[in-house]
N, C-alpha and C positions, 0 to 999 in steps of 0.2 A: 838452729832452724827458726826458732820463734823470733829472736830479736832481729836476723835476717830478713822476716818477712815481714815485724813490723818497722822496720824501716823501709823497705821495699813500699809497702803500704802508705804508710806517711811521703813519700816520695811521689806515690802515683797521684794522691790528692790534690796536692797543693802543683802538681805538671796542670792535673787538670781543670783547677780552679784558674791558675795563669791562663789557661789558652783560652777558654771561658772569656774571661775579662779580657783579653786582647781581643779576641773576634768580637765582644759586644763594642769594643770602645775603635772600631774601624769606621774611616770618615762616613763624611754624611753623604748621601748617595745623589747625584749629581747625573744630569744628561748627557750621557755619552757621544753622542751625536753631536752634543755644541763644545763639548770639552777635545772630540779629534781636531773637528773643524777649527776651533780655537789653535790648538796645537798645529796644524798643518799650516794655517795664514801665520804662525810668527818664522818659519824655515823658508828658506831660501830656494832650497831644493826640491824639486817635485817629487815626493815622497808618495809611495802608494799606500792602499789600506792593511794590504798582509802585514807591512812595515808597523805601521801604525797600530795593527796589534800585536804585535811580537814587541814594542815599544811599553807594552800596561804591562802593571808589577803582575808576578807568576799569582797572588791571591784573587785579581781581580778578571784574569785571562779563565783561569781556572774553579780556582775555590770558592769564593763566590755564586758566580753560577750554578754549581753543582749542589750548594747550600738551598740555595734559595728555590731551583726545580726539586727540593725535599719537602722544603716548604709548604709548597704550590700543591704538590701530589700528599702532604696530608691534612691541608686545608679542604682538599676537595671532599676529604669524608669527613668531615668534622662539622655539628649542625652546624646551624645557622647562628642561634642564640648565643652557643658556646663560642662560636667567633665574636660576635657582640660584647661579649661578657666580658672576652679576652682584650675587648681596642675598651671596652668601660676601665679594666686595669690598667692599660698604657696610657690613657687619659689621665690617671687619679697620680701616678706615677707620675707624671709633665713627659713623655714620650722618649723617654732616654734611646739618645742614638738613633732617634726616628725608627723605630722600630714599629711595623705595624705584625698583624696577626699571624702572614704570610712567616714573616721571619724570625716572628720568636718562636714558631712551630719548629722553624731549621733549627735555632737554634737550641731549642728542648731536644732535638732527636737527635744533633752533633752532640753535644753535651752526656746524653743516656751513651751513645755508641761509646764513647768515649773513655765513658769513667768503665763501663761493661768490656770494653777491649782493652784498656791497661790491666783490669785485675786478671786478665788470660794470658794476659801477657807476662804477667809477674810471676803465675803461677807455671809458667813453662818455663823459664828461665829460673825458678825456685829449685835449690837442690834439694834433693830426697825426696820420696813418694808421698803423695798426697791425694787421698781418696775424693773420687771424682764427683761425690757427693758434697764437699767443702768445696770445692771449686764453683759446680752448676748454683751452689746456694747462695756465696759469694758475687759471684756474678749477676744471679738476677737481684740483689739489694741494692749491689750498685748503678747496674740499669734504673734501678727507682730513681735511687739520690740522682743520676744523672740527671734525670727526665725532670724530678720533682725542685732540684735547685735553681733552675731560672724563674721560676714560680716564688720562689720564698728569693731572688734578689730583687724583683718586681714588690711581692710584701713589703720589703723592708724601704725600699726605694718611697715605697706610698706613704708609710709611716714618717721617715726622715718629712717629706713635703710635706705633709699634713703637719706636724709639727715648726715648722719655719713658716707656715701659713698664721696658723694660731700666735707664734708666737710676735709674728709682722705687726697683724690684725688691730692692737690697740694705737700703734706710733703712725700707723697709715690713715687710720677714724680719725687721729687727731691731725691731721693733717688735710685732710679732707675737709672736716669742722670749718676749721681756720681759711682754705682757700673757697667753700662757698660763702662763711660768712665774711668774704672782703669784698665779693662780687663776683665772684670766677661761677662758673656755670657747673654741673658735675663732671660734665666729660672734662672738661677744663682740670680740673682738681684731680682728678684721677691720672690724667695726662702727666702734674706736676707729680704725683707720686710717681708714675712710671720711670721721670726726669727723673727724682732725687736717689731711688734705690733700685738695687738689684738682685731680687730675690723672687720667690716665685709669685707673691701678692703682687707686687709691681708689671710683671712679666703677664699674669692675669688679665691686672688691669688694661693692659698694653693691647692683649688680645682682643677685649671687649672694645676699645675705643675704634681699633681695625674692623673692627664686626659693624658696629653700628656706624661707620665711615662707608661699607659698603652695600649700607641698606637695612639692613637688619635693626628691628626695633630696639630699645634700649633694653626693655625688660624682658627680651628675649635673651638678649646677648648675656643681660647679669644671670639670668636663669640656668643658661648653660655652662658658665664660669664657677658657677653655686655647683653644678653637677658633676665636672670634672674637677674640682675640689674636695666635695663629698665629705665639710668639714660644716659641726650643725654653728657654732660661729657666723659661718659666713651663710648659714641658708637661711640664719634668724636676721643678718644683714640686707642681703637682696631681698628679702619677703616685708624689711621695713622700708626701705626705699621703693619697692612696686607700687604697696600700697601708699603711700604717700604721693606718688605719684599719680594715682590712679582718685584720689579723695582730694587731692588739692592741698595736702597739709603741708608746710615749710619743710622744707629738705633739713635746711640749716638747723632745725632744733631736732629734728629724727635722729641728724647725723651727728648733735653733740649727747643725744639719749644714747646712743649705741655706743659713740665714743668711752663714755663712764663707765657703761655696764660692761665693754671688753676690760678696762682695766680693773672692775669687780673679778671677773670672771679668771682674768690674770694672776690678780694676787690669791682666790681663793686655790686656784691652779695651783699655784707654788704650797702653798698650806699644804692641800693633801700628798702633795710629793714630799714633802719635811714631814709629813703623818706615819708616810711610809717607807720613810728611809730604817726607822730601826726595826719593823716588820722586814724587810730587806738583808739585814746586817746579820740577823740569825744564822740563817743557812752559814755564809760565813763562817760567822763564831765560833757555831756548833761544829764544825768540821775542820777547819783551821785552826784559830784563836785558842779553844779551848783546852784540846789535845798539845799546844807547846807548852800551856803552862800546865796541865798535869805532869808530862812528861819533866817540865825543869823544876817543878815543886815536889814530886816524886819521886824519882829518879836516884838520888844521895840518898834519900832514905831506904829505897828496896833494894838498891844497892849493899847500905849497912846491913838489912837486916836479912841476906841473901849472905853475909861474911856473918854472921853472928851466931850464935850459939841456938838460936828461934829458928836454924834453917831447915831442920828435918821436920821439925810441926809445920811450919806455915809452908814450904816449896815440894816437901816429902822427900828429900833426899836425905 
């Protein structure tokens, strides 16, 4: 029974981690309206609308939809803030899958239904009786994990970015450095960054140059890029550049101060991670490591002295 259900178990997890990740990673959502129409002008045939939808794949006719009015209907009770709070998350994240508040709602509440209806699932299909108190207990833990794991992929999502930000930060200052002090202007220099790399500083930068292309002040745009980054790096960057901006001081010597001190900041970065690797390595040791070599240092000897004549004092037999 036990080993049945923990593979049953392990089985329902990792169903429902896959579906999870396949419905997050479903294309980017596009105007239906100009994709039939698109679709209709390359046929030959005068094709009607019923055709036309009976034509879109059974997730996007159906599942979809039905996600997404879950969404809608628990965005409506959910404050205001708490929505805020939740597009400040998908911002700091870079918007995986364009995902805004509406549908990471769908997809917290597919997700809970989810992992909550496999484990009922398993448990009816489980042979031999199983009091119905392990079951209702089971079930609402996994409704949590359901609910609570799009939230810690969104975590980890922020984490991953905010790290390739940081660790961009110093090869992009100098790069910057180098193309104001040749003549290039900022938006110029940051533009060439956008050119050379592709990661999320670059991508950033990209956004701010679109921003202040379409009106928007400069030190609005880095303020905002500062904000949905939420990395102090880059808020001690845009806060030297404002100012500088705002007092008249040369860009070019801000931007080779900043340049230096990311790469201070860098190496001391790396220091405390080598600081903390054998704080790290414990747990490990102590659980692993340690116990093989008791057991292969010990082992021959408890062995002998388990055959040997010391065996009724030291084991009691």
């Amino acid at each position: 029974m036990a080993p049945i259900f923990l593979i049953g178990l392990i089985g329902v997890i990792v169903l429902a981690i896959v579906l999870v990740i396949v419905g997050l990673r479903s294309p980017e959502a596009t105007d239906p309206l100009q994709a039939r129409l698109a679709e209709a002008s390359t046929r030959s045939e005068v094709v009607s609308l019923e055709e036309l939808e009976l034509s879109l794949p059974f997730n996007e006719r159906v599942l979809l939809p039905i996600v997404r009015a879950m969404g809608q209907f628990a965005a409506r009770f959910t404050p205001q803030a708490t929505l805020e709070g939740l597009q400040h998350k998908l911002d700091l994240a870079g918007n995986p899958a364009n995902l805004d508040p509406t549908a990471f709602w769908a997809i917290r509440i597919v997700a809970s239904l989810l992992f909550g209806g496999l484990v009922i699932a398993l448990f009816i299909v489980a042979p031999g009786n199983i009091r119905w108190t392990w079951t209702l207990g089971l079930t609402v833990l996994f409704l949590a994990l359901g609910y609570f794991f799009p939230d810690l992929w969104i975590r980890s999502k922020i984490r991953k970015r905010q790290d390739d930000i940081i660790k961009a930060m110093p090869d992009a200052l100098d790069l910057l450095t180098i193309c104001v002090g040749a003549g290039l202007g900022f938006e110029a220099a940051m533009a060439k960054v956008n050119e050379k790399w592709d990661n999320e500083l670059a991508r950033g930068f990209g956004r701010v140059i679109n921003e202040v292309r379409l009106g928007k002040l400069r030190r609005e745009a880095l303020r905002d890029m500062s904000d949905r980054m939420d990395v102090p790096e880059m808020t001690s960057f845009v806060a030297a550049v404002v100012q500088s901006e705002q007092l008249g001081v040369s860009l070019s010597n801000v931007l080779a101060i900043q340049a230096e001190q990311m790469r201070v900041r860098r190496r001391q970065r790396a220091e405390e991670k080598a600081h903390q690797a054998p704080i790290k390595m414990i747990m490990a040791m102590a659980f692993l490591t340690f116990p093989s070599i008791c057991i292969i240092l010990m082992g021959p000897a408890v062995l002998i002295l388990f055959q040997s004549a010391l065996r009724g004092v030291l084991f009691g037999g």
